[in-house]
N, C-alpha and C positions, 0 to 999 in steps of 0.2 A: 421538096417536102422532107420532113425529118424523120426520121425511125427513130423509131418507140420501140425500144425491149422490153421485156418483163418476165422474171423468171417465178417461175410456181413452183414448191414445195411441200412436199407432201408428207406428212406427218406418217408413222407408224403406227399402227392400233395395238397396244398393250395393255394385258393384263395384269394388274400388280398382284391381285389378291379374290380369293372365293369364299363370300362368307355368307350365314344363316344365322336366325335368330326365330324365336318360336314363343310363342305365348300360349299360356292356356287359363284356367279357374282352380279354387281351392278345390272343386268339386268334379265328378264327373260328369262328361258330355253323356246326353241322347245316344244311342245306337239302336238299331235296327231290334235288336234283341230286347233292347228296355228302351221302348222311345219314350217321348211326350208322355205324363199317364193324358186320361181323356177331361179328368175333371179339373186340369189344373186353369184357371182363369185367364192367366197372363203366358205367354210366352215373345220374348225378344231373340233377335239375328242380330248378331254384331259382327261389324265385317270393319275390315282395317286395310287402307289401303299400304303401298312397298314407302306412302310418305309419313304413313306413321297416324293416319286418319281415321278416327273413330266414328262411324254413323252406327245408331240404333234403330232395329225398324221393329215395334210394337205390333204386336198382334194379340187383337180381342176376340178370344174364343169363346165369350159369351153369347146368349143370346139376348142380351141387355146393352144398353147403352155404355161404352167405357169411358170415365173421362179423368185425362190424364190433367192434372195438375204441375204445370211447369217453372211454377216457384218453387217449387217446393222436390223436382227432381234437379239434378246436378250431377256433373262431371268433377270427378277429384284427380288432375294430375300428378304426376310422378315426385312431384317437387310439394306437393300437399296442396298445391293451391284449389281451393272449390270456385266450380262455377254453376249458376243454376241456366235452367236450358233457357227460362226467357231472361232474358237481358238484352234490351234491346241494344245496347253497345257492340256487339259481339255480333259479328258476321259469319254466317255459315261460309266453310273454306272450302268446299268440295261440293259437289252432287254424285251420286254414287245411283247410275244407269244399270237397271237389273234385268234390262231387255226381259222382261217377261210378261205372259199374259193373263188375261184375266180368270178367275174360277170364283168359286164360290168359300163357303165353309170350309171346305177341306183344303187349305193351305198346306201345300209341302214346303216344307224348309230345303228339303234335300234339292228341289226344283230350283233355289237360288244358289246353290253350289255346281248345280249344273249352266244353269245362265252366267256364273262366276268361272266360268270352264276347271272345277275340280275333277280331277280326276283320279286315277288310282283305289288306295283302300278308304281312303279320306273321302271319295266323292260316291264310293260302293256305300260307307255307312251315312253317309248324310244324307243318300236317295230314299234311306228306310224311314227319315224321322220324318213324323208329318203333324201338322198341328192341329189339323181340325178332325185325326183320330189315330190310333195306334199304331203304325207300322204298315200303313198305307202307301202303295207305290203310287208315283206321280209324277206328271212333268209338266203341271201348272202352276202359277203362283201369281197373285192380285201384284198389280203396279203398285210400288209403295211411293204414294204421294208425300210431298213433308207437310208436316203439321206445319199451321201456319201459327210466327209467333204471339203469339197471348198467351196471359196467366194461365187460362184455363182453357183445353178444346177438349171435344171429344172424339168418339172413334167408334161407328155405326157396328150393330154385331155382327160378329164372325170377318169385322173389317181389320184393317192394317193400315199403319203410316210411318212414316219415317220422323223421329222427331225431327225439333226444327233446328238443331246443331248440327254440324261434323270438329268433332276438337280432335286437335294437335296433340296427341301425345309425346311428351317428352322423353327421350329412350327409345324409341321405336320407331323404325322405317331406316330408310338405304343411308341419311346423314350421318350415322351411329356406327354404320358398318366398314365403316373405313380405319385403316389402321396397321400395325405388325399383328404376330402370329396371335393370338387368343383361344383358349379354348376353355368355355365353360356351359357344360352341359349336367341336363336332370339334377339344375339346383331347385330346391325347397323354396316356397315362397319366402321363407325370412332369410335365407340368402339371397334372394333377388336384387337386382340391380334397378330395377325396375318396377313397382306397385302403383297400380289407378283402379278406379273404380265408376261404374254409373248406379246411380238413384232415381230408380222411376216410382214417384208415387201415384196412384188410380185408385177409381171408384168405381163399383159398377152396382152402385145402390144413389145414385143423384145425388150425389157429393154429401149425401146423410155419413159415410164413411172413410177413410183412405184405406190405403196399403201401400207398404212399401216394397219393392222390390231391390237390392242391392245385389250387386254383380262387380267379387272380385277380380280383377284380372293382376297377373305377375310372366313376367320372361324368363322362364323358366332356363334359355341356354342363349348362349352367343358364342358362333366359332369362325373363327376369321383364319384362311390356308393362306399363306402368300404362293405366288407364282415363282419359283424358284428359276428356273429356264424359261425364253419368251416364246410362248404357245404350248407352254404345256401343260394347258388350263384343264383339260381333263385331267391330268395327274391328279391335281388340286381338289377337281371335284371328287376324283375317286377317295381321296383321301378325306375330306369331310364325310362320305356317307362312310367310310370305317370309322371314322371319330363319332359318330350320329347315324349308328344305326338303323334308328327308327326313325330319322328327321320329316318324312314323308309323310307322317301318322300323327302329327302334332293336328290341335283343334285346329290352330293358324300357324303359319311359319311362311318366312322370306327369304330367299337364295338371291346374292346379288355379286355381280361380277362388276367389280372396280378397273373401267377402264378407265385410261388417260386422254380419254377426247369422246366427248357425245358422239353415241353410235347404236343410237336407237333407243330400241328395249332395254335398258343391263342390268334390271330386275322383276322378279314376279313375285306377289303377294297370294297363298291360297288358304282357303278354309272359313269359315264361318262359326262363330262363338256362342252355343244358343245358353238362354235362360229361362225358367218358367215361374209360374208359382200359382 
């Protein structure tokens, strides 16, 4: 019988590089201190996943019927291009599981930060915001179904859903983060490298009227450490939270470690983007 060798080699797991990136709006987040006010109609979660994935989840704090119009809302990419939410061409890329359960009215937002495992100062002020009344603690929150696509659905009151898109944003997530040293932090929206936007139009008078809702977003930093010595990945990271002081406190922000062979997890996505009106 013949013998058969066969030799195995085994690859080294390196780090080249520890980088973040962080997004936030022209305007100021919700906090505990000024959440939600009570009478604002609409409030939106937008959450992003480490691929750069945009899901909107609607919430009708009415006690009327909402009905959201999705010809007439739309996603604008980094590169300008518009897209509206129904288009049947256009496949949802993701679904975005919020492991969460059911309640009523009072919708905590901060309860999908917590089912998003936020933690720190970021997941202390998101626990205070809550949408179906001021500064309410919670750790409820309704399943966000996706709307289903048609021009027109609606959204029962005090109900919620996830529209029926997740877009791709272009500039954002772990593909971007690759690269030599970089560091740019607390730039202005018109230095951005980065600018998108969603448009949610709704009614909540039976399409006798709209409104629109528009929610800038821009990336406000990008900081890429290389790994100088092989394992001295904490160096790296210590050294971006002195470049990014506050990188933890961002609405959203990504940490992602550039290894040279799949090995698992080697980045996390945290925070939640709210909107109201």
């Amino acid at each position: 019988m013949p013998l058969l060798l066969a030799s195995c080699k085994t690859m080294k797991l390196e780090t080249s590089s520890v980088a973040y990136q962080s997004v936030r709006t022209r305007y100021a987040q919700p906090t505990q201190s000024s959440p939600i006010p009570d009478d604002a109609k609409i409030a939106v979660a937008y959450t992003i996943s480490s691929e750069g994935e945009l899901t909107a989840i609607v919430y009708n704090r009415t006690s009327e019927i909402m009905t959201i119009d999705q010809t007439m809302s739309f996603f604008v990419n980094s590169d300008g291009k518009s897209t509206s939410y129904y288009d049947p061409t256009v496949r949802t890329t993701s679904t975005t599981d919020l492991s969460s359960k059911t309640k009523g009215a009072g919708i905590n937002l901060g309860a999908i930060a917590g089912a998003l495992n936020i933690g720190g100062v970021v997941g202390d002020i998101a626990r205070g915001v809550n949408v179906g009344g001021s500064g309410t603690s919670g750790t409820s929150v309704t399943n966000a179904t996706y709307i289903a696509d048609q021009p027109r659905v609606s959204i029962a009151p005090h109900g919620n859903g996830a529209m029926s898109k997740v877009f791709k944003v272009t500039g954002i997530g772990k593909q971007v983060l690759k690269g030599k040293n970089i560091v740019a932090t607390c730039l202005k929206e018109n230095e951005s490298y980065c600018k998108f936007s969603v448009c949610i139009t709704y009614s909540v008078d039976n399409g006798a009227t709209f409104e629109r809702l528009v929610t800038d977003f821009y990336a406000d930093s990008m900081v890429i450490i290389p790994v100088t010595n092989h394992g001295n990945v904490n160096e790296a990271l210590q050294k971006l939270y002195q470049t990014k002081t506050d990188c933890l406190n961002a609405p959203w922000y990504m940490i992602n470690f550039n290894y040279n062979i799949d090995y698992g997890t080697s980045d996390f996505a945290r925070g939640i983007i709210y909107d109201y009106q």
